[in-house]
C-alpha positions as CSV (number, residue, x, y, z in Angstrom):
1,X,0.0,0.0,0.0
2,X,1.2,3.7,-1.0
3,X,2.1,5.5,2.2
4,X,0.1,8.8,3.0
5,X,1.3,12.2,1.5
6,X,1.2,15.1,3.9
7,X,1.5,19.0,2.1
8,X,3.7,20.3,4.7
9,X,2.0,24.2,3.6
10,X,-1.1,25.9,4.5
11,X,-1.3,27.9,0.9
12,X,-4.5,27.5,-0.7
13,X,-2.9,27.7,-4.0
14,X,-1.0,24.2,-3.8
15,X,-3.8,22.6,-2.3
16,X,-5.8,23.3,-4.7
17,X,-3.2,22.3,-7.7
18,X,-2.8,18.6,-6.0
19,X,-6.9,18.3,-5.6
20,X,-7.0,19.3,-9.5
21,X,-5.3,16.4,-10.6
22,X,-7.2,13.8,-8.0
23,X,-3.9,13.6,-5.3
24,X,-5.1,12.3,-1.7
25,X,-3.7,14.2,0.9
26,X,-3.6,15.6,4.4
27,X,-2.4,18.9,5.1
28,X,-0.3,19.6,8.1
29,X,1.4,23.2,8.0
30,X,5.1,23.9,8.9
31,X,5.4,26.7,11.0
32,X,8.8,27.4,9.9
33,X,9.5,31.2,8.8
34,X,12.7,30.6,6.7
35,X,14.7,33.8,5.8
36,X,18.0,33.3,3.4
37,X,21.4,33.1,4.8
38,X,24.4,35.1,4.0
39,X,25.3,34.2,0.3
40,X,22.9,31.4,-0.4
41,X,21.5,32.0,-3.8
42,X,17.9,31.9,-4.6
43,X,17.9,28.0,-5.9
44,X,19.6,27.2,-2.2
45,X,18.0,29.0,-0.2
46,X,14.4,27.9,-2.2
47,X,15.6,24.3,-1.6
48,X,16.9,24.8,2.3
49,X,13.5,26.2,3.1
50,X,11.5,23.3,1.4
51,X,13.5,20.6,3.2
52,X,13.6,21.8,6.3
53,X,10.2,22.8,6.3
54,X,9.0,18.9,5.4
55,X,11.3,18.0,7.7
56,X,9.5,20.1,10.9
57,X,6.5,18.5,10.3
58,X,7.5,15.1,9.4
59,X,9.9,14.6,12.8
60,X,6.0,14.0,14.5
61,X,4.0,11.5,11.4
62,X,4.0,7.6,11.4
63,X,6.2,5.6,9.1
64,X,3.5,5.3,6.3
65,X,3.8,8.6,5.2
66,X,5.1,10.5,2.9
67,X,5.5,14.7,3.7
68,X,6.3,17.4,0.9
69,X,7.7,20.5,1.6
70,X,8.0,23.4,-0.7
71,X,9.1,27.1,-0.9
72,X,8.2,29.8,-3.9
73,X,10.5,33.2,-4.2
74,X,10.2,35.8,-7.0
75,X,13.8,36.9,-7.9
76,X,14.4,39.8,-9.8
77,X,18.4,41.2,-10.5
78,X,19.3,39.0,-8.0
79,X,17.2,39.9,-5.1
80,X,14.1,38.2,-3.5
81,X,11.1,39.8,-3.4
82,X,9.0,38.5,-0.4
83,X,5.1,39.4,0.7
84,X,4.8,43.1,0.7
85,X,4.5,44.1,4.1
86,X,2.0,47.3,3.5
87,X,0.4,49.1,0.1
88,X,4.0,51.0,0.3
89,X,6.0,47.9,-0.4
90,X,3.3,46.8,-2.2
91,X,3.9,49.5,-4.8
92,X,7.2,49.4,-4.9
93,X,7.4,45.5,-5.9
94,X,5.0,46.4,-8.6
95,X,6.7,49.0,-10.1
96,X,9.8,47.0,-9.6
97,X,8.3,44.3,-11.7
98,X,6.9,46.1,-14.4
99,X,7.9,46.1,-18.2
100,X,10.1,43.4,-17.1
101,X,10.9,39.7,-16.8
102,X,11.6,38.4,-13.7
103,X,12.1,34.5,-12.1
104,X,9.7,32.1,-9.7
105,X,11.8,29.2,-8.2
106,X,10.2,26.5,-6.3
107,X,12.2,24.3,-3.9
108,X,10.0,20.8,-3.4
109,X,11.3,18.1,-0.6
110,X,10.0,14.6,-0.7
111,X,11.0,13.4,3.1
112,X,9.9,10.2,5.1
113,X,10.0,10.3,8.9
114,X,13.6,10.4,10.6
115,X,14.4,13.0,8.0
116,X,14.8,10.5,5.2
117,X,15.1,12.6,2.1
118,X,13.6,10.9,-1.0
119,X,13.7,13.6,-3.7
120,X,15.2,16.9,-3.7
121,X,13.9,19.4,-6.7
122,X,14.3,22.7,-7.8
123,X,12.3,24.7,-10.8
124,X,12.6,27.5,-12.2
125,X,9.7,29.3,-14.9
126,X,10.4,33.3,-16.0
127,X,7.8,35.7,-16.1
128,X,7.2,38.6,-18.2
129,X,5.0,41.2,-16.9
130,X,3.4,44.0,-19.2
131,X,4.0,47.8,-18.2
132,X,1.7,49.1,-15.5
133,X,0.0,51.8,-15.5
134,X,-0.2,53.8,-12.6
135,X,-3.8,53.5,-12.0
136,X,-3.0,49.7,-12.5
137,X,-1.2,49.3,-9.7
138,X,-3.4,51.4,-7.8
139,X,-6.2,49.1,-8.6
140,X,-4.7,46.2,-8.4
141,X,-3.4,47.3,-5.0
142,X,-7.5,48.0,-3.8
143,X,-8.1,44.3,-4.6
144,X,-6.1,43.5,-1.0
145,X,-4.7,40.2,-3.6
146,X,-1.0,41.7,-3.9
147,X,-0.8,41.5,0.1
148,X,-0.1,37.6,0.7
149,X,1.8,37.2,-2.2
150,X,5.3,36.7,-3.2
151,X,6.0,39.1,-6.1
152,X,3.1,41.1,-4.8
153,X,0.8,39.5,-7.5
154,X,-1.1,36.2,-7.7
155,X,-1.0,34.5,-11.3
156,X,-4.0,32.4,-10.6
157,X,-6.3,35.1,-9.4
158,X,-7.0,39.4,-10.8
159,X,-2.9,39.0,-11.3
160,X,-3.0,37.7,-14.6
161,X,-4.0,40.7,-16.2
162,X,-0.3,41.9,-16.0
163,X,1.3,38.6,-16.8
164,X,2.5,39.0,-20.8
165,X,4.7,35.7,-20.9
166,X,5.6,32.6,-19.0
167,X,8.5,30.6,-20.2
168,X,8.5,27.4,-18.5
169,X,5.9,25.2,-15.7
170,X,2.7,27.5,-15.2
171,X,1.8,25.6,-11.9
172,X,5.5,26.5,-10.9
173,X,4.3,30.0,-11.0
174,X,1.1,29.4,-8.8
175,X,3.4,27.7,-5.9
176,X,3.7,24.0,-6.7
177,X,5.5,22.0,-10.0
178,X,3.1,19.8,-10.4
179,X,4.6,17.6,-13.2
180,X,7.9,17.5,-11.6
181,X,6.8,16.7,-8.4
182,X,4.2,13.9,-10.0
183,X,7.1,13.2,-12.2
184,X,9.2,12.3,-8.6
185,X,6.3,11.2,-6.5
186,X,5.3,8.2,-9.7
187,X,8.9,7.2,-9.4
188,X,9.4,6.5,-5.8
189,X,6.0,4.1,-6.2
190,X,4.2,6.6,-3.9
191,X,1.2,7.8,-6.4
192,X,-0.3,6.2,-9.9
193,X,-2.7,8.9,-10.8
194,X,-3.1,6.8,-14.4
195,X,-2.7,2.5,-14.3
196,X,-0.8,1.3,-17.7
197,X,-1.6,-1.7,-16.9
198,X,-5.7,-1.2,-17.4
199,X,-4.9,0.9,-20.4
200,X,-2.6,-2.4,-22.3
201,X,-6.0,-4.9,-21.0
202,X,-8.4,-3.1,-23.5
203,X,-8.7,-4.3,-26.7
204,X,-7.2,-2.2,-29.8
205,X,-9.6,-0.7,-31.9
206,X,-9.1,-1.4,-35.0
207,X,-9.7,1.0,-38.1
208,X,-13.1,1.7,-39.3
209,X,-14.5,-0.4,-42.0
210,X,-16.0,1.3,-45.1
């Protein structure tokens, strides 16, 4: 039997990918407040906060489960660019971002109990966002949605107005890669979401007779 999978986050945004495409799961948040260490890049620190965030929470679950642990930044010239803290940082980030492309890294941990690591993964998408006008940012600022987000904007949700291109995994950009990290979890034997086995039992249709 597959052992349980526990989403070591309490975004709405990844729960919400893994229910799309039919994962069972528990949710059990890590209250872990990571911040990056002297000269860690992005893709470290991303990948140190994932860990050791499904690591917190799975010190405390049985041995049949399974707990993933993930971190998104927004990383423009270098820098990350956290959850604005007021409308003033708010506005800043946006007119930071604007007219420009920018990166989303994702740090996913796959970890077992007794901090067994299984699978350690980082992705990386670009983002392109238009030019903003001032009363864009204004209004966009009014919808309270820039406020819990990383980047200050929310690609799922009123965000995607501004979004012009992504170049690489959409869901990456939301908070969670899900074919990577259905990709990993497949591998390790912990989910089938598809059975190739039912699909070779059917019979082959042939081709349609005239």
């Amino acid at each position: 039997m597959p052992p349980k999978i526990v989403l070591a986050s309490s975004s709405p945004r990844r729960r919400e990918l893994l229910e799309k495409v039919g994962i069972r799961f528990s949710v059990i948040p890590s209250l872990l407040d990571e911040i990056p260490r002297e000269d860690e890049t992005p893709h470290n620190f991303a990948l140190r906060a994932s860990r050791e965030k499904a690591i917190a929470v799975a010190r405390d679950q049985n041995s049949d489960c399974v707990v993933i642990g993930a971190d998104t930044i927004v990383v423009i010239d270098g820098e990350i660019l956290g959850k604005p803290r007021d409308e003033e940082e708010a506005r800043f980030t946006l007119k930071k971002i604007s007219g420009r492309e920018h990166k989303v890294i994702t740090g996913f941990s796959i970890v077992k109990p007794k901090a067994e690591i299984l699978h350690e993964e980082v992705v990386e998408s670009r983002v392109k966002i238009k030019i903003l006008a001032p009363w864009e940012i204004e209004g966009y600022i009014n919808t309270k949605e820039p406020m819990d987000k990383a980047g200050a904007y929310g690609v799922q949700g009123i965000g995607a107005f501004m979004v012009q291109e992504i170049y690489g995994s959409y869901t990456n950009v939301v908070g969670l890669p899900l074919a990577q990290l259905v990709g990993a979890l497949t591998k390790l034997g912990i989910l089938k979401l598809f059975s190739e086995d039912e699909y070779s039992s059917k019979p082959k249709k042939g081709p349609r007779e005239n």
